[in-house]
N, C-alpha and C positions, 0 to 999 in steps of 0.2 A: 504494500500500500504506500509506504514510504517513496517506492520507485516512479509507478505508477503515477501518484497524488503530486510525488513532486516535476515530474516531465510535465503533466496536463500544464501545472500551476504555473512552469518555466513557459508554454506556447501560450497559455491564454495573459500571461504579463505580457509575453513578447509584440501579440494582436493588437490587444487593450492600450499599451502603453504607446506603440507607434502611433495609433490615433490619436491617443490623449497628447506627446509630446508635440504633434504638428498647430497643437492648440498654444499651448506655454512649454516653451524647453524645461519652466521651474518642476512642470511634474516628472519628468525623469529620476527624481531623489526618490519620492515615495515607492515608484513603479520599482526601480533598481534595488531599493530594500525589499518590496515581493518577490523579485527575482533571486535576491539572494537567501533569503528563506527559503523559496521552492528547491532552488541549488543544494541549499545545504540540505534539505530532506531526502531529495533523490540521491546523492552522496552517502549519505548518511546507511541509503537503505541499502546499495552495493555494498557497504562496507559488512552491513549485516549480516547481509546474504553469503559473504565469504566467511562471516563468521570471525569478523578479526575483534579486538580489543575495543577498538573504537565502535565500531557497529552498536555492540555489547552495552558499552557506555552511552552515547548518545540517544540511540533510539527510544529507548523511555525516555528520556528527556524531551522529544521532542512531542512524544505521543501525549507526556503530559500537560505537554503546554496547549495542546487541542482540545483539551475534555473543558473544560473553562467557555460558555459562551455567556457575554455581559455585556448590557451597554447600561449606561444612565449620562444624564446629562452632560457632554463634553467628553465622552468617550463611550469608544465602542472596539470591543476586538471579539475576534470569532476566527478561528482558520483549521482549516483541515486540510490532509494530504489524503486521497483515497477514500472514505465514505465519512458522513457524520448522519448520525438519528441519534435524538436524544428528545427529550420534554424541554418545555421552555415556559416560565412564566412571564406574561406581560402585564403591567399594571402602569399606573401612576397617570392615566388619559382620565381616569374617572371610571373607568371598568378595570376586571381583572381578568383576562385570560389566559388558559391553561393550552398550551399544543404540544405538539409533537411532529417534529423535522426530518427529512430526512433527504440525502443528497449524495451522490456518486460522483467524484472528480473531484474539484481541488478547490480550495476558495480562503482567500486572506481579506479581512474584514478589521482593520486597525483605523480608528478614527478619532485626531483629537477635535474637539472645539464647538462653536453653537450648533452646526445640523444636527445632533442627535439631538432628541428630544423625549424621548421616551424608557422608560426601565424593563429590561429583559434579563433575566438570570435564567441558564440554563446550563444542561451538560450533554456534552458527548459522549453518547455509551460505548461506543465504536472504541473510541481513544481509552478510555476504560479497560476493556475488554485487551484490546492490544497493549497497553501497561502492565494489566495482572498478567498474562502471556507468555510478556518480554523480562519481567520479573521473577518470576517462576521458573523459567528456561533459563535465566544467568545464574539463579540460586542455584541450579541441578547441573550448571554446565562445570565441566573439568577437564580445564586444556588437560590436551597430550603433550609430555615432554619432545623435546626434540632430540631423534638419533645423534646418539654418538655425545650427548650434554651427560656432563659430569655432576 
């Protein structure tokens, strides 16, 4: 998912961003930091999938930081590599509603400042799911020494 979630997330900055930059070259900074997130996720997932140290290490790390979806006033962040569904509470218009998300590809959702207006807490079961996983496979995992190491 990490691969996957972070390739889509690298094409749809590269699309998005080329339009958005022919507007203002200033949005290049924000797009370039999506790019580098999707970068380092798909990175991140090769290194997994070979199974090295770093894989090992990063990728809950990263899967953690997806389970978190929030906005309230002057912020907003949400992003996932590869699937997200989860619940989601909205309130604070005068109503409260309850849903539930869900989504296949890639999506970076980081915003400071007046557009948000609204309160959202939610979570990502997915990113959950792939933490408890990825945690449980590093507690069980036991590198092999290397031939011939003393």
């Amino acid at each position: 998912m990490l691969i996957g979630g972070g390739t889509i997330g690298i094409a749809i900055v590269a699309i998005i961003g080329y339009q958005l930059v022919q507007q203002s070259w200033l949005l290049i900074v924000p797009m370039a930091g999506l790019a580098a997130v999707f970068t380092w996720a798909a990175f991140t997932g090769v290194r997994l999938w070979q199974g090295t140290p770093y894989g090992r290490r990063w990728a809950p790390i990263l899967f953690a930081s997806q389970i978190p979806v929030l906005a309230i006033p002057g912020l907003k962040y949400q992003w996932f590599t590869g699937a997200n569904f989860g619940p989601a509470l909205e309130f604070g218009s005068g109503s409260t509603e309850v849903g539930f998300g869900a989504n296949i590809g890639a999506n970076g959702d980081f915003f400071f400042g007046t557009g948000v207006t609204e309160y959202i807490v939610g979570i990502n079961l997915f990113a959950i799911i792939a933490l408890v996983l990825l945690v449980r496979s590093n507690n069980s995992f036991k590198p092999t020494p290397l031939r011939g190491a003393a």
